[in-house]
C-alpha positions as CSV (number, residue, x, y, z in Angstrom):
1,X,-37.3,14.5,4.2
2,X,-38.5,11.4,2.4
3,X,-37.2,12.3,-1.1
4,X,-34.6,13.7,0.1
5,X,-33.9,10.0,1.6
6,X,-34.7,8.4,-1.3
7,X,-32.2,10.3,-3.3
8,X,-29.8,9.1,-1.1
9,X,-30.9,5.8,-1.6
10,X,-30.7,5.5,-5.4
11,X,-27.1,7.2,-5.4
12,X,-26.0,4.4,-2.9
13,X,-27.3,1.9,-5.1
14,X,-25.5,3.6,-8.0
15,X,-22.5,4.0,-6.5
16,X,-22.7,-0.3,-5.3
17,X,-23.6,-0.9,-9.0
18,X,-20.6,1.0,-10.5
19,X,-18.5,-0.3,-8.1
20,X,-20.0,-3.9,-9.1
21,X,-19.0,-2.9,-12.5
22,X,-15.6,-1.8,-12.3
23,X,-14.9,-4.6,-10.0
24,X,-15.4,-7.1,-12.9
25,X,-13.0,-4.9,-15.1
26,X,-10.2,-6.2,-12.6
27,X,-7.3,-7.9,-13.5
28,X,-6.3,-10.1,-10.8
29,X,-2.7,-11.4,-10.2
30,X,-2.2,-14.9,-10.4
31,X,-1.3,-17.1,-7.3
32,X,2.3,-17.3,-9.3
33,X,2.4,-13.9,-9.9
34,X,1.7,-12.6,-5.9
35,X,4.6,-15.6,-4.9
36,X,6.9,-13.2,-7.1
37,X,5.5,-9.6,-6.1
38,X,5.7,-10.6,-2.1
39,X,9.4,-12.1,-2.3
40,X,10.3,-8.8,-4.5
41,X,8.6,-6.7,-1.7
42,X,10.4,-8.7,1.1
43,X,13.7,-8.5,-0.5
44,X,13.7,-4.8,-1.3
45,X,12.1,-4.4,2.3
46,X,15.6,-6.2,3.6
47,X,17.9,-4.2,1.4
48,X,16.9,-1.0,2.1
49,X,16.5,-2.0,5.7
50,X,20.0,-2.9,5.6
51,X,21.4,0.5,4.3
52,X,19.0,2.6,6.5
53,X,20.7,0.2,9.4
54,X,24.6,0.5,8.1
55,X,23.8,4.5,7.6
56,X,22.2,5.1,11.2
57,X,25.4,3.2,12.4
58,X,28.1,5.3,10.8
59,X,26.0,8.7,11.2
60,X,26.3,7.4,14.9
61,X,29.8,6.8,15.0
62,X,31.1,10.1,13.3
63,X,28.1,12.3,16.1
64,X,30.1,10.6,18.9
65,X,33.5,11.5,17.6
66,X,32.5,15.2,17.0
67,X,31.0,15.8,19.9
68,X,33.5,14.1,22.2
């Protein structure tokens, strides 16, 4: 039982140290860059938003007039 902890052990400190590793490899957006990727997400977000909203409404209108 006790190896079989400490196996578990050194592949958990592995795994932390690879992630460490990889971590570092990162490329991070700048503040700048993040400002532009949330506004592109907000206003793609809004558009699509928009036609999901204006194609429920018609879908809605044209069910009502068939099943009148």
């Amino acid at each position: 039982m006790a190896a079989a902890k400490e196996g578990i052990v050194k592949r958990t400190g592995k795994f932390f140290r690879e992630v460490r590793s990889e971590m570092r490899k990162v490329t991070w957006p700048t503040k700048s860059d993040l400002t532009t990727y949330t506004i592109v997400v907000f206003v793609s977000v809004a558009i699509v938003s928009g036609f999901i909203w204006i194609a429920d409404s018609i879908l809605y209108k044209l069910i009502s007039l068939i099943l009148r």
